[in-house]
LUMLUM-314464 format. One record per atom (N, C-alpha, C, CB): residue number from 1; residue in one letter; atom name; x, y, z. Coordinates in steps of 0.05 Angstrom, whole numbers, plus 32768, in hexadecimal, padded with zeros to 4 digits. Glycine has a CB too. Example, Ala and Ser with C-alpha at 12.3 -4.5 7.8 and 13.67 -1.06 7.14 Angstrom:
   pos   code   site      x      y      z
     1      a      N   8108   7F8E   809C
     1      a     CA   80F6   7FA6   809C
     1      a      C   8108   7FBE   809C
     1      a     CB   80E2   7FA7   80B5
     2      s      N   8101   7FD3   808E
     2      s     CA   8111   7FEB   808F
     2      s      C   8102   8001   809D
     2      s     CB   811A   7FF4   8072
END
This chain:
   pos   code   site      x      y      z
     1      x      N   88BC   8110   7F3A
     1      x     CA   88B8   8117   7F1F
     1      x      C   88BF   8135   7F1B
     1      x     CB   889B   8112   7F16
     2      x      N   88B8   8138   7F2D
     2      x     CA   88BB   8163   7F2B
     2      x      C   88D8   8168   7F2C
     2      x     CB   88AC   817C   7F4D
     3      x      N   88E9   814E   7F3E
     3      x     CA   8908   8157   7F38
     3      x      C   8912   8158   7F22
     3      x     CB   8919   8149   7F41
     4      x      N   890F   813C   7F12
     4      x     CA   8916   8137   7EFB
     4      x      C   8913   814D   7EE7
     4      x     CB   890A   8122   7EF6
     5      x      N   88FE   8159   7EE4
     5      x     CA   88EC   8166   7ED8
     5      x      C   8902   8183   7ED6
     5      x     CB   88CD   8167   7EEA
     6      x      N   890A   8186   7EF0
     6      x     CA   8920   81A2   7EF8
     6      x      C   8938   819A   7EE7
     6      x     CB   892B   81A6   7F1E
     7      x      N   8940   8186   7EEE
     7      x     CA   8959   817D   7EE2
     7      x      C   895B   817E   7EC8
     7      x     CB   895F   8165   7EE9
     8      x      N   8947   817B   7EBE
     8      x     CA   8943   8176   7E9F
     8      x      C   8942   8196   7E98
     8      x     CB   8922   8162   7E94
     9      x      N   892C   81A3   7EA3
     9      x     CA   892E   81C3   7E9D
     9      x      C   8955   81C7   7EA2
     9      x     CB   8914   81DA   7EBA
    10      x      N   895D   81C1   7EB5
    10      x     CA   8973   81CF   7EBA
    10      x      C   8988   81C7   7E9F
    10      x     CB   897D   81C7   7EDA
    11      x      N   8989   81B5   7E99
    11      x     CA   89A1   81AA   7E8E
    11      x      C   8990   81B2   7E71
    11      x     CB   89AB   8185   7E97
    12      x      N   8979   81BA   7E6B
    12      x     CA   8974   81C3   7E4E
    12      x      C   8979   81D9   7E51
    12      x     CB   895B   81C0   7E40
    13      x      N   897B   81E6   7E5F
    13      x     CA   8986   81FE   7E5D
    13      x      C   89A0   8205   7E54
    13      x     CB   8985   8206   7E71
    14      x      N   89AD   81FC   7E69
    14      x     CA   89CD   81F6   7E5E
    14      x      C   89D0   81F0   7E43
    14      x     CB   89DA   81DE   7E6C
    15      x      N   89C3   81DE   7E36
    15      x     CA   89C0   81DC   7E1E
    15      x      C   89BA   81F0   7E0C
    15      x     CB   89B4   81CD   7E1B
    16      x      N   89AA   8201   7E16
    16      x     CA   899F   8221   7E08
    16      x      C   89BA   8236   7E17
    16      x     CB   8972   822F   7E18
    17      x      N   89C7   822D   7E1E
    17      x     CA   89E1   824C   7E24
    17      x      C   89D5   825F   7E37
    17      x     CB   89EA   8264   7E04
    18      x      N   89B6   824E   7E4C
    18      x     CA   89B4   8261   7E5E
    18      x      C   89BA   8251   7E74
    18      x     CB   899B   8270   7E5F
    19      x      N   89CD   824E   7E7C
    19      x     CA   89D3   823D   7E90
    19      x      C   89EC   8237   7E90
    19      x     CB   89C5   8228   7E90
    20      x      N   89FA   823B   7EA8
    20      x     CA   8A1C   8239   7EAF
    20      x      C   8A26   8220   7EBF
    20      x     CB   8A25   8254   7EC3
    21      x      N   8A38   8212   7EAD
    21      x     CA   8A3C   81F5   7EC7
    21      x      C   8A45   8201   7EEA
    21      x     CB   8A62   81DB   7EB9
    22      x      N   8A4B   8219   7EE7
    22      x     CA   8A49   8225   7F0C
    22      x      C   8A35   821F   7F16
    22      x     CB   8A49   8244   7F13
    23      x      N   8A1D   822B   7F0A
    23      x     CA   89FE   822D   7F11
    23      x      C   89F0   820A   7F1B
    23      x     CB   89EB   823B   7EEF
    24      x      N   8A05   81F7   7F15
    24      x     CA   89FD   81D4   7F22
    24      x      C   8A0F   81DE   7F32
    24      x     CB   8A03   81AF   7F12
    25      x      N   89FF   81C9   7F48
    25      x     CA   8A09   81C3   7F62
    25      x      C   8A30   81B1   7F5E
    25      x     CB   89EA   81AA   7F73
    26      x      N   8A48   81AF   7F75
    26      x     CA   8A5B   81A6   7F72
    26      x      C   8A58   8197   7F84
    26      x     CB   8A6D   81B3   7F6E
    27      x      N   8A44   817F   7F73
    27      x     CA   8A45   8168   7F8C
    27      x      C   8A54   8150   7F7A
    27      x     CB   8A20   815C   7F9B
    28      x      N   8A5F   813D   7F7F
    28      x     CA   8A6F   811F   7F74
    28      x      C   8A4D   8111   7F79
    28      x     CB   8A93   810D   7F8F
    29      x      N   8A41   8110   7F89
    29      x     CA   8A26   80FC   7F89
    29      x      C   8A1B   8107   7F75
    29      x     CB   8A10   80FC   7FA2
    30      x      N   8A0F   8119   7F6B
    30      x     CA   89FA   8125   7F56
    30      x      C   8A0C   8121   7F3A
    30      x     CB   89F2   8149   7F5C
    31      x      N   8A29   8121   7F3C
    31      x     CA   8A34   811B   7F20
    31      x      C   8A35   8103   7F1C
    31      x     CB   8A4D   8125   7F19
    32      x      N   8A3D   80EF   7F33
    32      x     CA   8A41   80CF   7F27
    32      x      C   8A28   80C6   7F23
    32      x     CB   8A51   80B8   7F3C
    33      x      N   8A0B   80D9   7F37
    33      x     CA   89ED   80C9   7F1F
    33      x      C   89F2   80DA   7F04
    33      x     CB   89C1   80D3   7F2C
    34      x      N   89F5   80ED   7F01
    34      x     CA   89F2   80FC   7EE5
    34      x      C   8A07   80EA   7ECD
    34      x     CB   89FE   8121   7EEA
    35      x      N   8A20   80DB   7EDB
    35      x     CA   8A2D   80C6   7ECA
    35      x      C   8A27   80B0   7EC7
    35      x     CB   8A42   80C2   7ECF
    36      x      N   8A16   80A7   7ED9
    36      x     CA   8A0D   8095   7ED2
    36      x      C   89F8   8091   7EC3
    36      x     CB   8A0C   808C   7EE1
    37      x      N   89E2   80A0   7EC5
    37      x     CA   89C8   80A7   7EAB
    37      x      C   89DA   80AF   7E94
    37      x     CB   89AE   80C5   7EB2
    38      x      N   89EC   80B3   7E9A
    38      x     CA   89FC   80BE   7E74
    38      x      C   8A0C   80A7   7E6A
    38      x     CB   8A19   80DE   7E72
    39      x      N   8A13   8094   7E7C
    39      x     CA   8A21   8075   7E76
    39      x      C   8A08   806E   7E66
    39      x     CB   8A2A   805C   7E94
    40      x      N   89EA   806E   7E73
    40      x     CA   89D9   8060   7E71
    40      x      C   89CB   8062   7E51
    40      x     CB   89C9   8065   7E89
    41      x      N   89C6   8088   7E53
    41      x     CA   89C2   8094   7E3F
    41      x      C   89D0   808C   7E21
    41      x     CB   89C8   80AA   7E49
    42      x      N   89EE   808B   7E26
    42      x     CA   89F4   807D   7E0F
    42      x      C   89FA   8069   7E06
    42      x     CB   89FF   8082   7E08
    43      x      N   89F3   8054   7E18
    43      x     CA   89EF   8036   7E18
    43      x      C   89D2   8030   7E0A
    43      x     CB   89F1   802A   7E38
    44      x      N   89C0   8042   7E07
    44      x     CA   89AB   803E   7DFE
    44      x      C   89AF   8048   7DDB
    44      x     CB   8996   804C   7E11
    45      x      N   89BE   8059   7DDD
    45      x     CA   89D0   8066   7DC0
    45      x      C   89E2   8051   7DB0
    45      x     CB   89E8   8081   7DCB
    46      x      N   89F0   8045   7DC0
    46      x     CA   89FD   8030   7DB3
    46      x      C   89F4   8010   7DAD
    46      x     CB   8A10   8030   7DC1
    47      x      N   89E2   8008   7DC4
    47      x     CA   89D6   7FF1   7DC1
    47      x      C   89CD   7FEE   7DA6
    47      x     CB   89C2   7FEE   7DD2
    48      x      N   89C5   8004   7D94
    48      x     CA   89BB   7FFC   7D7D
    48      x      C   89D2   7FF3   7D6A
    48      x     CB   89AA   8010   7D73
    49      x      N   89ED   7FF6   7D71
    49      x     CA   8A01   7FF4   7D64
    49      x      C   8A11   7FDE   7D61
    49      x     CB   8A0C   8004   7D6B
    50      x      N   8A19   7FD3   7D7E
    50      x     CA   8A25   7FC5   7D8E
    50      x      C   8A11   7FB8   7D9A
    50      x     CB   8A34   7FD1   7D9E
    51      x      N   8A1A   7F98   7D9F
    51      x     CA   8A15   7F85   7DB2
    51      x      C   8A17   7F94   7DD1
    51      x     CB   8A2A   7F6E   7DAC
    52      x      N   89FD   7F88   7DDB
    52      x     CA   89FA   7F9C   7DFE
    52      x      C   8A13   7F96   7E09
    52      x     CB   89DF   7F91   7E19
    53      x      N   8A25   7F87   7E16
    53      x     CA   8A38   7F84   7E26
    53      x      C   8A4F   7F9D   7E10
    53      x     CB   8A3F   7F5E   7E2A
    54      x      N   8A50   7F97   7E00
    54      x     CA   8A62   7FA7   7DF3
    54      x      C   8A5B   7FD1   7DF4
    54      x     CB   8A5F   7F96   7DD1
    55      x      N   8A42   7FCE   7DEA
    55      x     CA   8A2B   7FEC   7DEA
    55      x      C   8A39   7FF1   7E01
    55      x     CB   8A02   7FEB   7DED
    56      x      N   8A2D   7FE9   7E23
    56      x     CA   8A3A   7FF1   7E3D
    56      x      C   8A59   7FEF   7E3D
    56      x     CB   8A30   7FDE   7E53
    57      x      N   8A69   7FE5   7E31
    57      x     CA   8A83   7FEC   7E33
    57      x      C   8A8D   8006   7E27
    57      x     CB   8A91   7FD7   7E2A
    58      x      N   8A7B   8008   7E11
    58      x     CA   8A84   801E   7DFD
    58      x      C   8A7B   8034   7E09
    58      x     CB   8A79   801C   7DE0
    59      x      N   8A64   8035   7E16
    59      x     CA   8A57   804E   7E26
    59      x      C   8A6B   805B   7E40
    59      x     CB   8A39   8043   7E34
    60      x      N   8A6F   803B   7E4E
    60      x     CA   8A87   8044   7E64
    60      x      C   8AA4   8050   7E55
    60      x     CB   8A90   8026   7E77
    61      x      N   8AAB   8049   7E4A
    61      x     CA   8AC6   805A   7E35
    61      x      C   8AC3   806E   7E30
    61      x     CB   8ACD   8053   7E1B
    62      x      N   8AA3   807D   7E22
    62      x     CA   8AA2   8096   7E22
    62      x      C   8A9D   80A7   7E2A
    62      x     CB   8A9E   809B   7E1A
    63      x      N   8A93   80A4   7E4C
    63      x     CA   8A88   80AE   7E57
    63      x      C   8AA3   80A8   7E71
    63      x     CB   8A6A   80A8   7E54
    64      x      N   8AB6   809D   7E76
    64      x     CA   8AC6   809E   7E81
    64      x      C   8ADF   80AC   7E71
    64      x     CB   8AC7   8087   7E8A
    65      x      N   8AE7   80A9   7E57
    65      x     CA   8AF1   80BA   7E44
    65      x      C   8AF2   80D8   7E52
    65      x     CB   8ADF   80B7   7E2A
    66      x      N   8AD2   80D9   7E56
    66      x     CA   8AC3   80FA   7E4E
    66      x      C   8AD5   8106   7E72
    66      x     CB   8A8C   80FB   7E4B
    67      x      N   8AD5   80FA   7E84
    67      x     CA   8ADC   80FE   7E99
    67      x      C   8AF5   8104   7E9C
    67      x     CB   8AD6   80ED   7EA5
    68      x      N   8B11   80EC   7E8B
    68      x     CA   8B20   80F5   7E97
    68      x      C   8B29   8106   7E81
    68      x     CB   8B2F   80E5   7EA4
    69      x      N   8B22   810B   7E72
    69      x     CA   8B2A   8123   7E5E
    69      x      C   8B20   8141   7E6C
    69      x     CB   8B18   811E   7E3D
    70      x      N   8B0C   813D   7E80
    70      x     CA   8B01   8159   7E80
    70      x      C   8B15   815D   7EA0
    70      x     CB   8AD6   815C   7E80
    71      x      N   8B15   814B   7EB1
    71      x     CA   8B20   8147   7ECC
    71      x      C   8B3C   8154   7EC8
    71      x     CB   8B21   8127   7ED5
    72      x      N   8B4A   8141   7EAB
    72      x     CA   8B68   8147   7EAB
    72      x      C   8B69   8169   7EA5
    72      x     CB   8B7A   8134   7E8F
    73      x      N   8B59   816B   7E95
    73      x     CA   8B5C   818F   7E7E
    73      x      C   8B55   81A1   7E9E
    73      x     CB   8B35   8198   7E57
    74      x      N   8B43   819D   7EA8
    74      x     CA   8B41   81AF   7EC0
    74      x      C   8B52   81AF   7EDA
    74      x     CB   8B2B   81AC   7EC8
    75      x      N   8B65   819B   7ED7
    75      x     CA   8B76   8192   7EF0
    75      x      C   8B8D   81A7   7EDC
    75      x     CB   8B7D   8167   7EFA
    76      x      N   8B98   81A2   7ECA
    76      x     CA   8BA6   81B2   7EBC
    76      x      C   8BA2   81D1   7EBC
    76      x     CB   8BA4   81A9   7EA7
    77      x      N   8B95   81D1   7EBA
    77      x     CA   8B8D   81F4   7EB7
    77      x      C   8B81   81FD   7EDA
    77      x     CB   8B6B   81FA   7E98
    78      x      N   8B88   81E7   7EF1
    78      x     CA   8B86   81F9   7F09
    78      x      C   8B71   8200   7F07
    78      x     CB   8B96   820F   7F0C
    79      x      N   8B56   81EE   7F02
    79      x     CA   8B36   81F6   7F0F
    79      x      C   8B2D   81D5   7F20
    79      x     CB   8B17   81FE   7EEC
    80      x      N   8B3E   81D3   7F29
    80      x     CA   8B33   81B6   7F39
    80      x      C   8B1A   81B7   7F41
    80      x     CB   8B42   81AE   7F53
    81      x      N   8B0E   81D2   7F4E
    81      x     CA   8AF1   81D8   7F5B
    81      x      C   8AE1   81DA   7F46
    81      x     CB   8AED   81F2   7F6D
    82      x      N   8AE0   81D9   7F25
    82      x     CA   8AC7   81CE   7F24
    82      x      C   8AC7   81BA   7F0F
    82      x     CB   8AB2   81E2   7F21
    83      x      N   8ADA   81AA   7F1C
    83      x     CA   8AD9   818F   7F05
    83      x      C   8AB1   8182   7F09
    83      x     CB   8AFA   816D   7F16
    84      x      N   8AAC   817D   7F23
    84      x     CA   8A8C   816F   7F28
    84      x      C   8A7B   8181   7F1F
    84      x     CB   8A81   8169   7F49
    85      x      N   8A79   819D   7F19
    85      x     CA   8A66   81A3   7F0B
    85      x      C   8A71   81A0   7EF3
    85      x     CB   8A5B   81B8   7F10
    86      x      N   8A85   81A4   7EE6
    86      x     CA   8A8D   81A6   7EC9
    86      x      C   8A7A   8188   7EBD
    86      x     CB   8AB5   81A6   7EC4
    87      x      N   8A84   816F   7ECA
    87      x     CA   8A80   8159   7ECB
    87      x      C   8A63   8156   7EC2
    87      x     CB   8A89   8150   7EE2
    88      x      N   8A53   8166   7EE0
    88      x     CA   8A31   8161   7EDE
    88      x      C   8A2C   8171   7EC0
    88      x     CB   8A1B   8173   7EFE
    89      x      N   8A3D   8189   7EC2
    89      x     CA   8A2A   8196   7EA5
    89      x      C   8A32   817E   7E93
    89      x     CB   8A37   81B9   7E94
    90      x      N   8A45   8176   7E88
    90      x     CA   8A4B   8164   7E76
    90      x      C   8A36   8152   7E6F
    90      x     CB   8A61   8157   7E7E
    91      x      N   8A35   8144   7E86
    91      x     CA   8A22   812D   7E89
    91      x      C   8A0F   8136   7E85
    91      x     CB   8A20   811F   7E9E
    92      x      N   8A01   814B   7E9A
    92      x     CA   89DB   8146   7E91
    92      x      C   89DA   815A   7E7C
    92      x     CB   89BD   8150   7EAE
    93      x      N   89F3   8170   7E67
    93      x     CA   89E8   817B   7E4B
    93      x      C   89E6   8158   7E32
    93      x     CB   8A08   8199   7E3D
    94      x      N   89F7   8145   7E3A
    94      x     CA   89F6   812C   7E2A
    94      x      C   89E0   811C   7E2A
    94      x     CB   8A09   811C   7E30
    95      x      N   89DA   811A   7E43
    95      x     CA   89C0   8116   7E4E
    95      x      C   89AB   811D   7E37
    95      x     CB   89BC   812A   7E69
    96      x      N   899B   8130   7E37
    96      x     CA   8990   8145   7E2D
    96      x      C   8992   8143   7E06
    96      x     CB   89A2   8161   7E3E
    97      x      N   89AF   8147   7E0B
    97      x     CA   89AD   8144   7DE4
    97      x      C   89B4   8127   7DDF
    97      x     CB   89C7   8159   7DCF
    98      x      N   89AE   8119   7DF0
    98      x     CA   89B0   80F7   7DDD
    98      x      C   8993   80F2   7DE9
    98      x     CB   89CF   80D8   7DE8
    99      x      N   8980   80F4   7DFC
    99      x     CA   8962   80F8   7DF4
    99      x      C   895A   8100   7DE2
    99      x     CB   8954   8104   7DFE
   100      x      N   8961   811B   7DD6
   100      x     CA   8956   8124   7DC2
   100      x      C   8962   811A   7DA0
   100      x     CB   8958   8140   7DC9
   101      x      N   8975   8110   7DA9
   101      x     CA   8982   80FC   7D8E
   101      x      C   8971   80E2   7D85
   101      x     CB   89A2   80EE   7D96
   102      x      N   896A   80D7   7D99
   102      x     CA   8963   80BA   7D9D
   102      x      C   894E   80BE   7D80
   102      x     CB   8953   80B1   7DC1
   103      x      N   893D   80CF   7D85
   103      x     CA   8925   80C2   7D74
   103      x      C   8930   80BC   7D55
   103      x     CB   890A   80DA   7D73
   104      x      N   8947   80DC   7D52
   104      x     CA   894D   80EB   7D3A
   104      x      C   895A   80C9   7D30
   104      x     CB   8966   810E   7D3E
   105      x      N   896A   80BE   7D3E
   105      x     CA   8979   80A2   7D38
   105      x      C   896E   8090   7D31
   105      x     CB   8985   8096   7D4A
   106      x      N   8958   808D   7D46
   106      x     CA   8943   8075   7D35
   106      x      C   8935   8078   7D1D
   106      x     CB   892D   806E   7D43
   107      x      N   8930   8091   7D16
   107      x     CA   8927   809A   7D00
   107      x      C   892E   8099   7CEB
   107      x     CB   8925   80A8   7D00
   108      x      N   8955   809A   7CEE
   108      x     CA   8969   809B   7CDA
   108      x      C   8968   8080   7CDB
   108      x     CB   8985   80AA   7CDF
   109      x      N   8971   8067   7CEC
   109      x     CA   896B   8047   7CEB
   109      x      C   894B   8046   7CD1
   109      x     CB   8960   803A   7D17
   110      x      N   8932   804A   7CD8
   110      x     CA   8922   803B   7CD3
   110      x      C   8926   8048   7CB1
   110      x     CB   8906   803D   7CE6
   111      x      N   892B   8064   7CAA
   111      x     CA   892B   8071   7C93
   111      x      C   894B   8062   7C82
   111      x     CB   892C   8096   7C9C
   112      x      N   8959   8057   7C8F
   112      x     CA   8968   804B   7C7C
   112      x      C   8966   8029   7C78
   112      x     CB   8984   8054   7C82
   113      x      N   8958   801F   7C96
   113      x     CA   8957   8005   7C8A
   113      x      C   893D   8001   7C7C
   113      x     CB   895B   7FEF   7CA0
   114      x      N   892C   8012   7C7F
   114      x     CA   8911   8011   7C69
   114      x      C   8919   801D   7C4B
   114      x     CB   88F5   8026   7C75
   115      x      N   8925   8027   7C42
   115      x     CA   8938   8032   7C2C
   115      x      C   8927   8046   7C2C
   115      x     CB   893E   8022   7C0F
   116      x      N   892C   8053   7C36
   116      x     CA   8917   807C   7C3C
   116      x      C   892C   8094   7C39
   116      x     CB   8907   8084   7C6A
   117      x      N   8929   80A1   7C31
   117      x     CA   893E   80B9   7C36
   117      x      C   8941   80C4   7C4F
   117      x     CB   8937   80D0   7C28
   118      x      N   8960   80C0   7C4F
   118      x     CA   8966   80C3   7C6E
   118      x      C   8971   80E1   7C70
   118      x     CB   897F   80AA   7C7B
   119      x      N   896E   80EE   7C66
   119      x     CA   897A   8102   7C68
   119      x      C   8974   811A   7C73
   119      x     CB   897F   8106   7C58
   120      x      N   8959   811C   7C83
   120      x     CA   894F   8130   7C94
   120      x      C   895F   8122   7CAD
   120      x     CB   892B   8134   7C96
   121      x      N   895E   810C   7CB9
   121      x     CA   8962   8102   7CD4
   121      x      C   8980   8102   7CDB
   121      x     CB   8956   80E5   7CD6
   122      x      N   898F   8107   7CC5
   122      x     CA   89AF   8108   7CC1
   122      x      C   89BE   811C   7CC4
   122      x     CB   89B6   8103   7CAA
   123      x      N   89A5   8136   7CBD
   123      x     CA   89AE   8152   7CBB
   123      x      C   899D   815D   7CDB
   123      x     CB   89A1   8163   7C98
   124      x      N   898D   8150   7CDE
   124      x     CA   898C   8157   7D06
   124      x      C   8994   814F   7D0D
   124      x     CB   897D   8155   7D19
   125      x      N   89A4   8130   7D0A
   125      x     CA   89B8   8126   7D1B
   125      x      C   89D0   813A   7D18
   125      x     CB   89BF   8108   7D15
   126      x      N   89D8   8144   7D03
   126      x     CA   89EA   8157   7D07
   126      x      C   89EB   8166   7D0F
   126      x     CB   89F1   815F   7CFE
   127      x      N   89D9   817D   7D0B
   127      x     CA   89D1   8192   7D16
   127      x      C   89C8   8186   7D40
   127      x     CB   89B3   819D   7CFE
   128      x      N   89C9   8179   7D46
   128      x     CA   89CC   8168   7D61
   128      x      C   89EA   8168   7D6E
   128      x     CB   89C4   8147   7D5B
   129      x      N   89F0   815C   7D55
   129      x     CA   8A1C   815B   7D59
   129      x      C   8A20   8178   7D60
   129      x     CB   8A37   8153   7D32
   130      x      N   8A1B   8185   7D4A
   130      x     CA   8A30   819F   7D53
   130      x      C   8A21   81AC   7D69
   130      x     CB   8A37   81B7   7D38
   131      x      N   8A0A   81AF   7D6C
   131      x     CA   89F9   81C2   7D86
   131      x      C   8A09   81AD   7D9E
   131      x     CB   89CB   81C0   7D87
   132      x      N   8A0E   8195   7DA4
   132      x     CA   8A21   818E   7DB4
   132      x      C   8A40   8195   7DB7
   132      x     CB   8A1E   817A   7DB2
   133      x      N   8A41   819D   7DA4
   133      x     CA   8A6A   81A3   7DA4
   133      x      C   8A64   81BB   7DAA
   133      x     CB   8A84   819F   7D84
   134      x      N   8A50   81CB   7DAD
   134      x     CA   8A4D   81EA   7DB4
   134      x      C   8A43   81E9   7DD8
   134      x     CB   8A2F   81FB   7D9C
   135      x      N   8A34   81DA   7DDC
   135      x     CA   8A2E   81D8   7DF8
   135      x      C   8A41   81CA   7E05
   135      x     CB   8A15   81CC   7DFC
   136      x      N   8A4C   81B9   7DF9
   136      x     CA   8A6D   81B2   7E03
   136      x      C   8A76   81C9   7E03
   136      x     CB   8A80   81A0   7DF1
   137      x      N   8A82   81DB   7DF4
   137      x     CA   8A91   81ED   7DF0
   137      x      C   8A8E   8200   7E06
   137      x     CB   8A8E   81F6   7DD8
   138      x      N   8A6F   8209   7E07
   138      x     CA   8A65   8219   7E20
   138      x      C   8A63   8216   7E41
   138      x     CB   8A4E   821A   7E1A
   139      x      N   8A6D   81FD   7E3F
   139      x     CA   8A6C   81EE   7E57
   139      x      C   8A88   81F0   7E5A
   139      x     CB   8A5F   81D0   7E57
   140      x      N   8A9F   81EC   7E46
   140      x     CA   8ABA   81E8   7E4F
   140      x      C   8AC3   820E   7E53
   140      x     CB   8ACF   81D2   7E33
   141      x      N   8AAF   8221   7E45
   141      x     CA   8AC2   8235   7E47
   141      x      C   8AC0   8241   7E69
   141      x     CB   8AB8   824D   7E2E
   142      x      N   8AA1   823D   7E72
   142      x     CA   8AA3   8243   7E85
   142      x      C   8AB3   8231   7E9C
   142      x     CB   8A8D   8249   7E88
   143      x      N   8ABB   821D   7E98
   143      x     CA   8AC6   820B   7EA8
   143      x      C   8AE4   821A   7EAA
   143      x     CB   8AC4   81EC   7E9B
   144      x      N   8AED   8226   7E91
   144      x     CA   8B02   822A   7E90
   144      x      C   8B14   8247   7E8B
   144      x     CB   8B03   821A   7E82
   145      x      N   8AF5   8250   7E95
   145      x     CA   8B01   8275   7E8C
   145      x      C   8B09   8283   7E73
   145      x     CB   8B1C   827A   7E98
   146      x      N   8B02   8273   7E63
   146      x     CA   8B03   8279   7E49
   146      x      C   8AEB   8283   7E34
   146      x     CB   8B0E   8264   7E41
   147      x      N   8AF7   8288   7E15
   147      x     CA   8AE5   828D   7E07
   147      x      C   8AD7   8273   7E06
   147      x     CB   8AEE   8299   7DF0
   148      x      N   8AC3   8280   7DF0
   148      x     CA   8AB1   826C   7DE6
   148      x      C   8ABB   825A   7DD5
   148      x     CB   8A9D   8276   7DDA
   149      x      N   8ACF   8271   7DC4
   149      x     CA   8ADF   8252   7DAD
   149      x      C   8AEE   8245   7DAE
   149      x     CB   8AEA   8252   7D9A
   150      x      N   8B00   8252   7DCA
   150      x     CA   8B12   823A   7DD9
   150      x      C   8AFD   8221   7DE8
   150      x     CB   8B27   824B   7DF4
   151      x      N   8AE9   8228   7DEB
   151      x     CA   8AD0   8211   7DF5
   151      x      C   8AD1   8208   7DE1
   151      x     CB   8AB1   8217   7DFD
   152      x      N   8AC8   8207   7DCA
   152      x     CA   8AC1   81FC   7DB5
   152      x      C   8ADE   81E4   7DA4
   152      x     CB   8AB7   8218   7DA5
   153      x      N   8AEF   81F7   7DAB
   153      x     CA   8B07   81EC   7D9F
   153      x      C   8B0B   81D6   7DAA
   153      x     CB   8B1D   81FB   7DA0
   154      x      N   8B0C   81D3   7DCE
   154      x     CA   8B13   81BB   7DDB
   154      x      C   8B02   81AB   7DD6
   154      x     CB   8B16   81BC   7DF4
   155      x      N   8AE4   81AA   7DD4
   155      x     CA   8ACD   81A7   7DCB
   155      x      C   8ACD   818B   7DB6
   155      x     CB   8AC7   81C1   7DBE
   156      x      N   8AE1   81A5   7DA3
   156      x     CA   8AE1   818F   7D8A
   156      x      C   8B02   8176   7D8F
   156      x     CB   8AE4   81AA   7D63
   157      x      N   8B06   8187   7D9A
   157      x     CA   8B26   8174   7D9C
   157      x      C   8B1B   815B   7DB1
   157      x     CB   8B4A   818A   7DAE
   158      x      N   8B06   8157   7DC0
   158      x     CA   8AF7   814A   7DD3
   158      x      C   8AEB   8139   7DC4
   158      x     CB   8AE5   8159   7DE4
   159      x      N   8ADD   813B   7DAD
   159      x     CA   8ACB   8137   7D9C
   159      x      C   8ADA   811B   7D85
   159      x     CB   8AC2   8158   7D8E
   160      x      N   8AF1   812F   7D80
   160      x     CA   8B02   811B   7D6D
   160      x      C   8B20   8101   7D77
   160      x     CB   8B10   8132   7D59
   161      x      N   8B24   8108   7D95
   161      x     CA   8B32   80FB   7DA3
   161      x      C   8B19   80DB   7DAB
   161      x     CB   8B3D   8114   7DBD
   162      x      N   8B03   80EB   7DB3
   162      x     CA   8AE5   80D2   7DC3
   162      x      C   8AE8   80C2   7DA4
   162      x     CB   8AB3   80E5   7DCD
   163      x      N   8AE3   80CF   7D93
   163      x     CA   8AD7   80BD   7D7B
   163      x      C   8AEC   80A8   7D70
   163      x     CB   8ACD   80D1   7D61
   164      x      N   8B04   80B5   7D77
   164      x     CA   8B1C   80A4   7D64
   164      x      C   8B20   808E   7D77
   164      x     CB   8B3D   80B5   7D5E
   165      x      N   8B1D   8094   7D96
   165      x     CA   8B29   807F   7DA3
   165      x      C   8B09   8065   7DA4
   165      x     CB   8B37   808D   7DC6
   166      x      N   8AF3   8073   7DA9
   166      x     CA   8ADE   805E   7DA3
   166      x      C   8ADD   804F   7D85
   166      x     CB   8AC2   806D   7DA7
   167      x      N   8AE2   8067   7D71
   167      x     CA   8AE3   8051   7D5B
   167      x      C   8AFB   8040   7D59
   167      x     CB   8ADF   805C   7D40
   168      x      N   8B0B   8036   7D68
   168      x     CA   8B26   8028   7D67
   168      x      C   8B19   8014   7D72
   168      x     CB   8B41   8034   7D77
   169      x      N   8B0D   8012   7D8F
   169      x     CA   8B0B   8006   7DAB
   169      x      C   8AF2   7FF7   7D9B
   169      x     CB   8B05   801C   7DCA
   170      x      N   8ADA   8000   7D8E
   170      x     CA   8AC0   7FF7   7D88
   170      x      C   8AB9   8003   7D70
   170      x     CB   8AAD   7FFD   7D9D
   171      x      N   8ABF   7FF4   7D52
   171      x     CA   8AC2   7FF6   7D42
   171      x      C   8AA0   7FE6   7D2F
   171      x     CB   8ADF   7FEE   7D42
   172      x      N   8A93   8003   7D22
   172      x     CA   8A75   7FF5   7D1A
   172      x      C   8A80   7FD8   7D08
   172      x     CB   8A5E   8010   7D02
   173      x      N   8A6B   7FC3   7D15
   173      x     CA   8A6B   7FAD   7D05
   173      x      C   8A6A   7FAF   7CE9
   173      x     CB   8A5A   7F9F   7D0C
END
């Protein structure tokens, strides 16, 4: 429990900009569990969306998406050494902000199928989106020697490449 507990401190951190994807360990074991709780993580995100066999396909797409987009951009730019942490930050900052989404979602679910005003749970889910395209951002600059808004920029070009090809692939009923 006390690990978990670290892990969770660690990767909220990262999420708060005190914390550098260097500062995780560059192991392939600690990233393929950290990908796999983030397959899992958003299989629990989508299930509400999607039929389960489908939810787990859609999770594996974006979370294999998220890989070779980040694998290819860093093989390109000549940082091969820290694709596994880049990876782990990825994963356990997603980790982290789709826990803390979950409730905001169900909230937005029960507030619109009860006919409630949904519009507090819409505007933290947003305010959720973008604090992720920033911890994305913060995660890719250090991955990549760069500014913050070149983080941010890839960030968003990451952001709108995942969404177009999932909403093609798995389209809301």
């Amino acid at each position: 429990m006390h690990t978990l507990l670290t892990l969770w401190t660690h990767f909220f951190n990262l999420c708060r900009f005190k914390l550098a994807p260097q500062q995780l360990p560059a192991s392939s074991t600690f990233t393929f569990v950290l990908l796999v709780a983030y397959v899992l993580m958003d299989f629990v995100h989508e299930v509400d969306r999607l039929a389960a066999p489908l939810a787990f396909v859609s999770s594996m797409v974006d979370v294999g998406l998220s890989v070779i987009l980040t694998t290819s951009l860093l093989l390109l730019t000549r940082r091969k050494v820290r694709i596994w942490q880049t990876l782990s930050a990825l994963a356990g900052a997603n980790i982290v902000l789709g826990v803390l989404a979950l409730p905001l979602v169900y909230w937005f679910d029960y507030a619109r199928d009860a006919g409630f005003d949904s519009s507090l749970p819409i505007l933290l889910l947003l305010g959720i989106i973008v604090w992720s395209i920033a911890v994305t951002g913060h995660i890719l600059r250090h991955a990549l020697d760069s500014s913050l808004y070149v983080g941010i920029v890839v960030s968003i070009l990451y952001s709108v490449i995942s969404t177009n090809v999932l909403s093609q692939l798995f389209p809301t009923p």
